[in-house]
C-alpha positions in Angstrom: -8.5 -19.7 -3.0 -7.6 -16.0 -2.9 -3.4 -15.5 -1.9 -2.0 -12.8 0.1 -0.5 -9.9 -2.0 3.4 -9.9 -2.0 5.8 -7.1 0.1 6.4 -6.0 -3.9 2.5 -6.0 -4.5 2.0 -4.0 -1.3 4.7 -1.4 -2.1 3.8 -1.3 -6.0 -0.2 0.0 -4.4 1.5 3.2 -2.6 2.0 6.3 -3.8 5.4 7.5 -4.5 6.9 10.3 -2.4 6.5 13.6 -4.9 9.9 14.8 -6.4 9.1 18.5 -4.7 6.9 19.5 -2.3 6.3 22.8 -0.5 8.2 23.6 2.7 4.0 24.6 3.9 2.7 21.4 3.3 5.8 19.4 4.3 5.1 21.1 7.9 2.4 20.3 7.9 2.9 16.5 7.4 5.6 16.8 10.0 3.2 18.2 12.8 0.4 15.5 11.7 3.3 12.6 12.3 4.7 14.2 14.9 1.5 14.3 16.8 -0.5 11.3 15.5 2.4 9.2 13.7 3.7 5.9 14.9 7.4 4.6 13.6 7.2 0.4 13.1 9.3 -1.6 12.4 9.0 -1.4 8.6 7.0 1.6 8.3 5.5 4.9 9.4 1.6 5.5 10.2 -1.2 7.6 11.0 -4.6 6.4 12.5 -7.4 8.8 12.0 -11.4 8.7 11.7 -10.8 12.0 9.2 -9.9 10.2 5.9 -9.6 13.2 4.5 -6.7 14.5 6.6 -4.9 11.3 5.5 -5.8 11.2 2.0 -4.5 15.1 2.4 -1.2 13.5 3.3 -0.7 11.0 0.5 -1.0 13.9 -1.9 2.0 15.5 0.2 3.9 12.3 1.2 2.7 9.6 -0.7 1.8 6.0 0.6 -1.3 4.7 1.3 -4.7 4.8 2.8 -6.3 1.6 4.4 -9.8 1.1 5.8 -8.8 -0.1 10.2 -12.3 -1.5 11.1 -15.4 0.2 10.8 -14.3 3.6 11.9 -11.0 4.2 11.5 -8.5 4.7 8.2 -4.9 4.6 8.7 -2.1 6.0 6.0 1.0 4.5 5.8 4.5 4.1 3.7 7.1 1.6 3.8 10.4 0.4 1.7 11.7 3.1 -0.3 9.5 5.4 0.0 9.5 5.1 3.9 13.3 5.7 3.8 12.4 8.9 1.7 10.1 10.8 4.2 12.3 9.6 7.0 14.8 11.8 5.4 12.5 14.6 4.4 11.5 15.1 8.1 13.9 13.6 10.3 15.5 17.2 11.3 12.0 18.7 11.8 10.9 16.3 14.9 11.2 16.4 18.5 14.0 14.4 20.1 11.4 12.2 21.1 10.3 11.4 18.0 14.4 11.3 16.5 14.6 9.1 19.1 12.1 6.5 17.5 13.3 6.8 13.9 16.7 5.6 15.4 15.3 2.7 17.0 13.2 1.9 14.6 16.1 2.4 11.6 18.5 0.1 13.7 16.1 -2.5 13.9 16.4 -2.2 10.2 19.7 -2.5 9.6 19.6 -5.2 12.2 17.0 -7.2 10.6 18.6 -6.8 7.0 22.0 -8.2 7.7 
């Protein structure tokens, strides 16, 4: 019988957010999640076709790329790491977006106490 992989397991398989990166290619990041990104509950995300593009952006951001169905990859980051790039580009979104990180970091701290 094959068992699900653990929260730990699944963190332990991403990336970790680089200690530097380059104000460029954080901008870039930035404009990808801020056009394509999704905030959920426990983590961020990007859905693409492009691989590339999101294996781009675990060089820059760390996390993780997963195969969504046949045509579609999605990156993603969650715990620590999560809590990392939300503070790396927090300032750099649109309200709209600031808005989102709020609601997702409150249910957060709501769900954690």
């Amino acid at each position: 019988m094959v068992s699900m992989p653990t929260v730990q397991q699944i963190y332990s398989l991403q990336k970790p957010v680089p200690e530097h990166i380059e104000p460029f290619y954080l901008g870039w990041a930035v404009g990808v999640i801020e056009g394509e990104g999704s905030f959920d509950r426990r983590e961020i995300k990007v859905t693409q076709k492009d691989r590339a593009l999101l294996d781009r952006l675990v060089d820059v951001l760390g996390g993780r790329v997963t195969t969504q169905g046949p045509k579609y990859f999605q990156w993603y980051i969650t715990g620590s790491n999560m809590e990392k790039v939300v503070h790396l580009i927090y300032s750099h979104l649109t309200e709209r977006r600031q808005a989102q990180v709020r609601k997702m970091r409150g249910i957060l701290v709501s769900n954690e106490k």
